[in-house]
Structures are given as C-alpha cells and as structure tokens.
C-alpha positions, 0 to 999 in steps of 0.5 A: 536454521533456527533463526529461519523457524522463529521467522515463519513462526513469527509470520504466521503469529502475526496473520492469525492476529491479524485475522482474529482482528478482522484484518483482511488482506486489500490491493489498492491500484493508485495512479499518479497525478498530471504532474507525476504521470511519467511514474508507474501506477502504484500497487499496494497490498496492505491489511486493513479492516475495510476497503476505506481503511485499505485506501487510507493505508496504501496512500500513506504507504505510497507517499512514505515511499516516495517522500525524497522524490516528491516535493509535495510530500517533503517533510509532512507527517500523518494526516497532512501527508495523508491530505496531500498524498489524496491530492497527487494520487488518484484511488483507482480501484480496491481489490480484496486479497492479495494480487500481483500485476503481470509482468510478462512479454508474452502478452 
C-alpha cells in the first residue's frame, strides 16, 4: 500500500513540474506513409511546450515504437531518426489536451 501512495505522489510531483514548466498536454494524430498504410493511424498524447514541440515528440515516440517493425527506421537515433520518421509518418492534426479514439461498436 505504501508503494501505491509515493506512486500517486511521485505522479502528481511530476505534473505540477511539468505545468510550472509551461509543459501542456498535445494529441498529435499521425498517419503512416503509402508503403505503411496497412498500420493503424497513430495516436500520440505527449507534453510539450508548443504544438511544434509536441509533433517533434510524438514522431520520435511513434519511430522508437515501431523501430523493429520498420526498416527504415533500423539502427537510427535522434535527429536521424526524427528525419525519417517525418518521411514515413504524415502529421495529421494537433489537439491540446489529453484525447483518446472511440472505440465502440455502436457506432
């Protein structure tokens, strides 16, 4: 139980860091490239202190992420990978705040 309280208070440390930094919350939407379209549009919810910043940081994010499956992403690192990565993902749209997709069969 004790473990469970320093972990909100460690969560809630960091936020209001993160808001005296100017840090708000961005969803960035980014689709994938012609060669790639059979993968899921990606959704990204990162902090940032701009929406530039919040593209830069969902695109790296999105590459890490998908670094074993795509081969032009294989064994790049930072402003490399951040070049390729703006190559095969297309930036959709920048939302500020935290959003999630729907998923629902009702609609």
């Amino acid at each position: 139980m004790r473990e469970l309280i320093e972990t909100f208070k460690t969560i809630r440390a960091r936020r209001r860091a993160a808001r005296r930094a100017g840090l708000r919350p961005y969803t960035v939407v980014l689709d994938w490239s012609a060669k790639y379209a059979h993968y899921a549009p990606e959704i990204v919810t990162v902090r940032a202190s701009s929406p530039l910043a919040a593209e830069m940081d969902a695109l790296l994010q999105a590459a890490k992420a998908h670094a074993m499956h795509v081969d032009e992403f294989d064994g790049l690192e930072g402003r490399l990978l951040l070049l390729e990565a703006g190559n095969v993902l297309k930036i959709v749209t920048t939302f500020p705040g935290a959003h999630s997709a729907v998923r629902s069969d009702h609609f």
